[in-house]
C-alpha positions in Angstrom: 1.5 -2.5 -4.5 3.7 -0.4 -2.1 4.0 1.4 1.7 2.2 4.7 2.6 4.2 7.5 3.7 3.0 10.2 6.6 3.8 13.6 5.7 5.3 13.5 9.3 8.1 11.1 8.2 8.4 13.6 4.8 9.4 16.8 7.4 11.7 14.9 9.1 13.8 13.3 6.1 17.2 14.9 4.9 17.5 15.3 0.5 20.1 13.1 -0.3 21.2 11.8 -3.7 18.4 9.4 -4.2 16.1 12.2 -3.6 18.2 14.7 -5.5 17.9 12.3 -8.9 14.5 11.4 -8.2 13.6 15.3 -7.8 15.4 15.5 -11.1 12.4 14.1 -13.1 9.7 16.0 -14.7 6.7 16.7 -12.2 4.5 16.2 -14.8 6.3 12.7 -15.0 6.5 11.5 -11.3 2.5 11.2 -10.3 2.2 8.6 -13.8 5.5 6.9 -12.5 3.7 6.5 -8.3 0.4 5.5 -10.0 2.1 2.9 -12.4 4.4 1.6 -9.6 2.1 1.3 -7.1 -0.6 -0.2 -9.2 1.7 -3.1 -10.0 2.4 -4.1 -6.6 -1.2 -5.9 -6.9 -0.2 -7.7 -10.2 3.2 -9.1 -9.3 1.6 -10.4 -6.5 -0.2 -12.3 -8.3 1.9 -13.3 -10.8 4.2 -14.9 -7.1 1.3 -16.6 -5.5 0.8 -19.9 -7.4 5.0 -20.4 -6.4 4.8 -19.7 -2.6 2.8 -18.8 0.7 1.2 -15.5 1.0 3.7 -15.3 4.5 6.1 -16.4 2.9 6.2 -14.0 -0.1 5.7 -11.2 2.7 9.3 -12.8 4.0 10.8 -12.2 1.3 9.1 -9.3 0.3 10.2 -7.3 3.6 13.4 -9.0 3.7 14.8 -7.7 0.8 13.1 -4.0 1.0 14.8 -4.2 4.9 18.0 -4.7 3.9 18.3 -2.0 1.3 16.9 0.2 3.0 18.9 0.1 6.6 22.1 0.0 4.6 21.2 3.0 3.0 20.5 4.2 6.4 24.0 3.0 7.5 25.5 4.4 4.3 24.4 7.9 4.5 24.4 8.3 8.2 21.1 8.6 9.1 19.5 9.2 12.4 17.8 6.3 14.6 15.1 6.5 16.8 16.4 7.8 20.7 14.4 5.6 23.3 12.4 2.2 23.4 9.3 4.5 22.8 10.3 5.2 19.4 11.1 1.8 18.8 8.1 0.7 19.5 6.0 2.9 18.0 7.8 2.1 14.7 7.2 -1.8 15.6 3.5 -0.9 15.5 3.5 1.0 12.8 5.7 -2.0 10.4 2.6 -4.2 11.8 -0.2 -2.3 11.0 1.2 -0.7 7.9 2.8 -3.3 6.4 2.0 -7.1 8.4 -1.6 -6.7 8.7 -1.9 -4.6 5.6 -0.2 -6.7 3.3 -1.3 -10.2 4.5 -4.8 -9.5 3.9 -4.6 -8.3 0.8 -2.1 -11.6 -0.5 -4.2 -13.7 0.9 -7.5 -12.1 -0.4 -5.7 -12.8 -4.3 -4.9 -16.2 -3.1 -7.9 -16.8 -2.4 -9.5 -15.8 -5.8 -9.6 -11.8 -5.5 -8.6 -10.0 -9.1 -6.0 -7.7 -8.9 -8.1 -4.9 -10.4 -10.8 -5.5 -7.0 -8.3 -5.5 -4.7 -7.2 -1.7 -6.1 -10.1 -0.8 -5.8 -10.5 -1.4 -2.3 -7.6 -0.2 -1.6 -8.1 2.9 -3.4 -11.1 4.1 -0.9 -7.8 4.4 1.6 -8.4 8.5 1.4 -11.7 7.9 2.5 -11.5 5.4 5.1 -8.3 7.2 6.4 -10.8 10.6 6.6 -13.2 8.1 8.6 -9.9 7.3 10.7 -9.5 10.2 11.5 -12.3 11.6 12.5 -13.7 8.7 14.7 -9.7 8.1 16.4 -8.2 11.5 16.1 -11.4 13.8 16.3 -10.8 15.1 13.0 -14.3 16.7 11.5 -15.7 15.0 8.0 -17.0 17.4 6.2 -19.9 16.5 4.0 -18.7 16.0 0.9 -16.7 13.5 2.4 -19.5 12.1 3.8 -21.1 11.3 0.5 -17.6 9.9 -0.9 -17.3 7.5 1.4 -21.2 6.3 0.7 -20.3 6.6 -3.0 -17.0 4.6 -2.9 -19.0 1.7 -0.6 -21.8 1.8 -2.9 -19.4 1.4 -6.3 -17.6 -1.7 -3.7 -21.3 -3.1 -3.4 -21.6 -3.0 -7.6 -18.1 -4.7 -8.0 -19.1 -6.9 -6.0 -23.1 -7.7 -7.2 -21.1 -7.5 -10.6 -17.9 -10.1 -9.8 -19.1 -12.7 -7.6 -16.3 -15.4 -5.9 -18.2 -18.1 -5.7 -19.5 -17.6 -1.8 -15.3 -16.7 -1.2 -16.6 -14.2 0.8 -13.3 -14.5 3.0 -11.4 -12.8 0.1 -13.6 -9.4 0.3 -12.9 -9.7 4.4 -9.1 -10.3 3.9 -8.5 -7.6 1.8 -11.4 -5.3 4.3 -8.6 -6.1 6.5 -6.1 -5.0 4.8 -7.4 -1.4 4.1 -8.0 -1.5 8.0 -4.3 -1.9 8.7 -3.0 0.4 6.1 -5.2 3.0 7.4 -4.7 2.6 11.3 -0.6 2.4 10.4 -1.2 5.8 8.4 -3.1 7.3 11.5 -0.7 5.8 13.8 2.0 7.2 12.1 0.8 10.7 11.6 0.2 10.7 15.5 3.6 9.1 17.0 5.9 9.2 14.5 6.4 12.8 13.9 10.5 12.6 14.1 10.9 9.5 12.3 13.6 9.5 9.8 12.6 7.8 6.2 15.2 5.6 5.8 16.0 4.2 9.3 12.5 4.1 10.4 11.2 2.5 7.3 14.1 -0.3 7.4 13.2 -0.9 10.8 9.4 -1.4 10.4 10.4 -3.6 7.1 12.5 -5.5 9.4 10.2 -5.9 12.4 7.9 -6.7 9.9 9.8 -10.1 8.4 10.5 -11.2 11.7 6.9 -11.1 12.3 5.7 -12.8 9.5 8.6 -15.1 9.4 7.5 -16.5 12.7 4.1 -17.7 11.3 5.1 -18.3 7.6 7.4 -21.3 9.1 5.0 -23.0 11.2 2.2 -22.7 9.4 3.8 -23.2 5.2 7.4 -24.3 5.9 8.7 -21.3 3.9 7.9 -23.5 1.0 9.0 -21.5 -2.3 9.4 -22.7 -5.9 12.3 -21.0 -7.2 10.8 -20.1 -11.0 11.6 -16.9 -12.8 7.9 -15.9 -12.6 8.9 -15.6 -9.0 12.0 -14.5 -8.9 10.8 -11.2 -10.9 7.8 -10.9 -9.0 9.5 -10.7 -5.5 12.4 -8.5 -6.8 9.6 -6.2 -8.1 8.2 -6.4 -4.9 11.0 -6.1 -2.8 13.0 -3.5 -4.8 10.8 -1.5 -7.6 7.4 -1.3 -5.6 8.1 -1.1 -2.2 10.9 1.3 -2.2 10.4 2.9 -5.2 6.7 4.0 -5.2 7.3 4.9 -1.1 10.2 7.5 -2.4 8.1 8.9 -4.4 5.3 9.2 -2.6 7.2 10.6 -0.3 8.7 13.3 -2.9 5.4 14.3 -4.1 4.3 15.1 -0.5 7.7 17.0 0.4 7.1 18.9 -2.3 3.6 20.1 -1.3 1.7 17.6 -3.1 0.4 15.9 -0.6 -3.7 16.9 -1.7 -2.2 15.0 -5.4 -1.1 12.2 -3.6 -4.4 11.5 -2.1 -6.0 12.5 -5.5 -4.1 9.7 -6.9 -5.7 6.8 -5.2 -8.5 7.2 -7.4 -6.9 6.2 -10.8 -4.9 3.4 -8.9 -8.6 0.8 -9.2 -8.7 2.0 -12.9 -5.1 1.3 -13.4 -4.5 -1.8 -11.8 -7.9 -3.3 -13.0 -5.8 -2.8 -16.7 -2.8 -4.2 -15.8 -4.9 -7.3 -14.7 -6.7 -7.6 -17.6 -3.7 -7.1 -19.9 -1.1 -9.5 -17.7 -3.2 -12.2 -16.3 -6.6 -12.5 -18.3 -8.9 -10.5 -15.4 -12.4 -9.4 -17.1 -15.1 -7.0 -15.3 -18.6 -7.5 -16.6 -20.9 -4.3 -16.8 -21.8 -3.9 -13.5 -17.9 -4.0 -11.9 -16.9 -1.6 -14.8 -20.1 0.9 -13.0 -18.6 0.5 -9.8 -15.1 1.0 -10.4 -16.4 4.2 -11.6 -18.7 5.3 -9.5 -15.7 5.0 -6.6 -13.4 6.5 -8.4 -15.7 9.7 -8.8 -16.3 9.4 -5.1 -12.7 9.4 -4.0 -12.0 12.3 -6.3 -14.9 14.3 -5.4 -14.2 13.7 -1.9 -10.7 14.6 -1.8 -10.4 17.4 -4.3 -10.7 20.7 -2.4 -13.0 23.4 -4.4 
């Protein structure tokens, strides 16, 4: 799974080469490549679980995806945020976005969630974000929005009548959670963040991020960590591939005035990782899940594609 990107930070970033090779890809090509990326993030984490802490793979997670990306930021000169305001505000935003967002959703797999299920609830982000935005920022919902959001709750009701945990009810809640920090860090970004630069304000947030978790992953699991390859591939997936790579290109698409097919997108991402669970680590969806997984996905599609 990987970070979202405002199209606030997307004004603000300079092309560099990255960009300037990643641009150089098929368009056709680069909303398959977001979907499959992103989709994995929910597989390979996973795949890391049964070898670590939920924390403690968020350490190294964010450690890793920090340091490549601020010396990237050193390496091509990019700008830094003028004030303790704007230091701040990307503090909050590495908390909501990525802390909050993140450490519900590993701890709603730990705790028995399939991968597929926890796409899916993060898929409804489009709609909960609308919800966001119109309760925080004053934003109106039309009505077909409306209806989408009903839709995608009532496909979340049939996944979850359909794939029962056992009374872990705490793994739905964690991973509620986790939608509710990716979308306030998405509306929190959209609102302060408006001349953020992409690299130095997303290594910071990664970095205020690690020190965060890092300061409850020790007390509370010892930053215990079994050092298998199943582990090792996961985090660098994580770290490297998912995090940075699905972020760039989100962040591409939108540049690019995409940003309506970026939101599209988050309806094939249940669908998608729901396969990729089933194919990697065994995950089945009776009758009634398959029902629901579709009835959300027509709900964040018809909600989000304009007429």
């Amino acid at each position: 799974m990987s970070t979202t990107l405002s199209p606030c930070m997307a004004r603000s970033f300079r092309p560099g080469l990255p960009e300037r090779l990643l641009s150089a890809l098929a368009s056709s090509s680069l909303p398959l490549l977001f979907i499959l990326l992103w989709s994995s993030g929910y597989v390979a984490g996973k795949l890391a679980l049964p070898h670590t802490g939920p924390l403690t793979l968020l350490v190294l997670r964010f450690g890793l995806a920090a340091v490549v990306l601020l010396a990237v930021a050193v390496a091509t000169g990019a700008p830094w945020p003028h004030g303790a305001h704007a230091w701040g505000h990307l503090a909050v935003v590495g908390l909501l976005m990525q802390v909050l967002h993140f450490s519900g959703i590993y701890f709603a797999l730990r705790w028995g969630l399939s991968a597929g299920v926890a796409g899916l609830l993060i898929g409804l982000m489009p709609l909960a974000t609308a919800l966001g935005a119109h309760l925080w920022l004053a934003q109106k919902l039309g009505g077909r929005q409306w209806l989408g959001l009903l839709g995608g709750l009532a496909g979340v009701a049939l996944v979850v009548a359909g794939k029962p945990l056992g009374g872990a009810w705490s793994a739905y809640a964690a991973a509620g959670f986790g939608l509710l920090g990716l979308v306030a860090g998405t509306l929190y970004q959209k609102r302060y963040c408006a001349h953020m630069d992409l690299r130095s304000g997303a290594g910071v947030q990664m970095a205020v991020s690690a020190v965060a978790v890092a300061l409850v992953a020790g007390p509370t699991e010892q930053f215990a960590i079994a050092w298998v390859p199943e582990l090792v591939g996961a985090w660098l997936w994580l770290g490297l591939v998912n995090s940075i790579g699905a972020f760039s290109l989100m962040f591409i698409m939108i540049r690019r005035g995409q940003a309506g097919q970026v939101a599209r997108l988050f309806f094939l991402i249940p669908g998608v990782s729901a396969l990729m669970g089933f194919v990697l680590l065994g995950e089945r969806l009776g009758p009634l899940a398959l029902a629901g997984f579709a009835l959300s996905a027509l709900a964040v599609c018809g909600a989000v594609v304009k007429r």
